[in-house]
N, C-alpha and C positions, 0 to 999 in steps of 0.2 A: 805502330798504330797511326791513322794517316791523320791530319789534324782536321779534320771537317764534322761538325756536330751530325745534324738531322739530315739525311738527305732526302730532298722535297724534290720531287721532279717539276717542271715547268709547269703543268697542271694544278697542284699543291698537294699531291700525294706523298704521304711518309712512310719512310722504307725499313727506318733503323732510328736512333737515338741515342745519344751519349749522355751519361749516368757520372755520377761522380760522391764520393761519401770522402769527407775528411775529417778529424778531429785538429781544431787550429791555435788548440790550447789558449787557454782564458789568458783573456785582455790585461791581466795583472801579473803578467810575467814576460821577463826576457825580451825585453826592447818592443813593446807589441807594436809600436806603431813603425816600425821597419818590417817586423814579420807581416805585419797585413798589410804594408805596399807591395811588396814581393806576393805572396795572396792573391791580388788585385791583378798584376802584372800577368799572373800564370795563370789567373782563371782566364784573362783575355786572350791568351795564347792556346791553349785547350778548349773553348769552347765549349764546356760541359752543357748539355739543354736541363739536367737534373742534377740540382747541388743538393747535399746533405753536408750540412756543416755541425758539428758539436762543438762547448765549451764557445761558444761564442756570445759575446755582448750582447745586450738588451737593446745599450743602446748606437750597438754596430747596425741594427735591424735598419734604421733610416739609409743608409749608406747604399746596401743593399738593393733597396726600395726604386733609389735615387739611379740607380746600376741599370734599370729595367728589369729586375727580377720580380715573381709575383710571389709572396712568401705564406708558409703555412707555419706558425712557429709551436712549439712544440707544448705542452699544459701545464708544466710544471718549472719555476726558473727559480735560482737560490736566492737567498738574501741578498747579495753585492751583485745580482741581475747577471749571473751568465745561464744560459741554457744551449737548447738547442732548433735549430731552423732550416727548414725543408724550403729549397727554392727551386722555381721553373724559369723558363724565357717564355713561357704561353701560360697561359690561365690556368688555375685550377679549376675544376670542379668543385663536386661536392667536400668538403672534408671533414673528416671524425678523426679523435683523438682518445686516448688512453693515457692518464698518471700512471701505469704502472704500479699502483698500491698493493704490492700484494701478500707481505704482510708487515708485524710492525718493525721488522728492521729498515724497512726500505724509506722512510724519514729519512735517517743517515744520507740517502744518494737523494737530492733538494730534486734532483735536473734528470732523474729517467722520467721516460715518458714514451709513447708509441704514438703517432700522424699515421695518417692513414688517406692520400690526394686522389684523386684522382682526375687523368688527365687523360681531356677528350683530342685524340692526333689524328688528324685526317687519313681517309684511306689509304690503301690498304691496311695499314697497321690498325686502327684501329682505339680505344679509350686504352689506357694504359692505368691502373692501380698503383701507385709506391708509396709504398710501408717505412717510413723511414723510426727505425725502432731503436734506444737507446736505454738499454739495462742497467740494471745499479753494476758499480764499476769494481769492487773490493774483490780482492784473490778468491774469501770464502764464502760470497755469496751466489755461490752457485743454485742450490737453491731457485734463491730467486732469480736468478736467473733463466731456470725451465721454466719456472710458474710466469714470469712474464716473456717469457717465447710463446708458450702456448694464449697469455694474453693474445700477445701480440698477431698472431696467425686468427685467431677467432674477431680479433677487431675486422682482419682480411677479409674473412671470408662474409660479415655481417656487411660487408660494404659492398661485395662482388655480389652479394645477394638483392639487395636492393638497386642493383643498375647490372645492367650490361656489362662487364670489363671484359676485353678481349687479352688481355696480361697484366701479372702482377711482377713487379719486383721490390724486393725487401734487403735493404743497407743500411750502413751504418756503422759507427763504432762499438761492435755487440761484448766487448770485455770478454771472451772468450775467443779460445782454439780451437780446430777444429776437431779436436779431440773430445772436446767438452761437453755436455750430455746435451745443453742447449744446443748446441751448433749443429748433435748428431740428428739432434729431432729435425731442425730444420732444414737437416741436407736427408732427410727419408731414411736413416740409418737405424733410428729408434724409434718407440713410439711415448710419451711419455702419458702421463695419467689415460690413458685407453684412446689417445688420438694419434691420430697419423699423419704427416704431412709429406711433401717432397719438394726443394727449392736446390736446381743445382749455383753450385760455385763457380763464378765466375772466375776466378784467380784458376783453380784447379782445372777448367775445362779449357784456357789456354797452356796454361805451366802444368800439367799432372807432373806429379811428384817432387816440384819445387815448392822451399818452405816459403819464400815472400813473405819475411816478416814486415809487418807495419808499425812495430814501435820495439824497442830493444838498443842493448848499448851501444852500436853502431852510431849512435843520433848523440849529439853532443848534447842534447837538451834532455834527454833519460839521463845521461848520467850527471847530468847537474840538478835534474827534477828531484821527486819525491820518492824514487823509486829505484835506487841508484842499482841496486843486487838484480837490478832482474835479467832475465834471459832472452832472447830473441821469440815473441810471439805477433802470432796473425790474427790478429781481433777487430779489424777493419775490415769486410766483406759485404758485396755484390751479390746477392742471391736470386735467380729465377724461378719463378714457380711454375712446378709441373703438373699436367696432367694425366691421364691415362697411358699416355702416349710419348712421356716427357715433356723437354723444356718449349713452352710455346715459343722464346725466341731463341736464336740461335748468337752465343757468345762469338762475335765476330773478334775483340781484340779485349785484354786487358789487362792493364799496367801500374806499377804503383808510381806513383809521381811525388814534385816536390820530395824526393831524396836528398840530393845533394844542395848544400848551400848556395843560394844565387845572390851571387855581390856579394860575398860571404855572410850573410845571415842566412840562417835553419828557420825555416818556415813555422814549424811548428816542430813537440814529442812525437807526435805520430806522421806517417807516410800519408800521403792520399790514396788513394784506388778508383782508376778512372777506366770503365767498360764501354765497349759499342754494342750495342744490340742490335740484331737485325732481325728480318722474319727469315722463316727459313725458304729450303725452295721449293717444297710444298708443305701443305698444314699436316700437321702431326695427326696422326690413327688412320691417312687414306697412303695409300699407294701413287707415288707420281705415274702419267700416264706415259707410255712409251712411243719416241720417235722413231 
């Protein structure tokens, strides 16, 4: 993946954009203040134009601010202030948000929550929509987890309804596989209570049939976490939303990053996942014309 974020031709037209969804593990563990130098270092080096960061400080958000990023933070934060925060290098627009309340187990998870920005990108690409969605995190709430996927998608689509968006994408650290009944709804597999959606994977539309786990015992930090049993899973995902036609942009590159330890500190339990988007090379339901 080549390291260049938006490419803006000399005019100031936008062509594609780099995305990026990490979980960076709360501030209250495992040297945080070496893991978010390192953080800091790699964001500067990847270039993301779209952070989605989870389990992060309340009061990391000034740092951020101070960075040049424009922040959309997320509705709901725990008591000792970690939550979650959607960041750009351009403006947002309008934004709406969702607690994810959906029912009363979900107290339990202080920090899900669904942002909903969106972001006006100069021609040709066009306003861009991102969802950065954050489900309650536990093995058995699945459950809740379809009921706030399907939140999540209906905050989408009440926002793409009141403006123009030319593309939506939806990330984040979703606590599910992609096996998992949420994940099916949101890659078009299922439909859940009589709705139907379709958002392809970006991980899957580069690596088909590679697992890319993004948290599992590989990570020296799972197995000192809270979770030491668990197994290699992919619950950190890049989603496209389609239309009739498929994916309006076309997944040009994407990788998980922040793997290995840099200067021997582990970033964080979970991987990153860093996508390129681009438009494709012509718009989806016409036919390109022939030379």
């Amino acid at each position: 993946m080549a390291a260049e974020a938006v490419a803006e031709t000399a005019g100031g037209g936008v062509h594609s954009t780099r995305v990026m969804t990490m979980n960076v593990l709360a501030p209250q563990y495992a040297d945080p203040a070496a893991r978010r130098a390192v953080l800091a270092r790699e964001l500067h080096r990847l270039r993301p134009d779209v952070l989605a960061l989870q389990e992060v400080g309340r009061d990391e958000l000034s740092a951020l601010a101070g960075d040049g990023w424009h922040l959309a933070p997320h509705p709901r934060w725990s008591a000792d202030g970690v939550g979650a925060v959607l960041a750009s290098r351009r403006p947002f627009g309008p934004v709406t948000a969702d607690p994810l309340q959906v029912t009363g187990r979900t107290a339990r998870t202080e920090w899900c929550g669904a942002v909903a920005a969106e972001l006006p990108l100069p021609e040709p690409f066009g306003t861009l929509l991102v969802v950065h969605h954050k489900p309650s995190w536990p093995y058995d709430y699945e459950h809740e987890r379809e009921l706030q996927a399907l939140a999540a998608t209906r905050l989408a689509e009440q926002a793409a309804a009141a403006r123009p968006v030319r593309h939506t994408v939806l990330l984040g650290d979703l606590d599910a596989t992609p096996d998992a009944a949420s994940l099916r709804f949101l890659r078009g597999l299922q439909t859940l209570d009589g709705v139907g959606v379709c958002f392809q994977d970006a991980w899957s539309a580069v690596h088909p049939g590679e697992p890319g786990p993004t948290f599992g015992p590989g990570n020296p930090l799972v197995r000192q976490g809270d979770m030491p049993a668990v197994a290699d899973r992919r619950i950190d995902h890049i989603l496209v939303r389609c239309g009739s036609h498929g994916p309006t942009l076309r997944v040009s590159g994407c990788e998980r990053v922040l793997v290995q330890p840099v200067d021997g500190v582990q970033a964080s339990d979970h991987y990153g996942l860093l996508a390129d988007l681009t438009l494709p090379d012509h718009p989806p339901g016409r036919w390109a014309l022939q030379r």
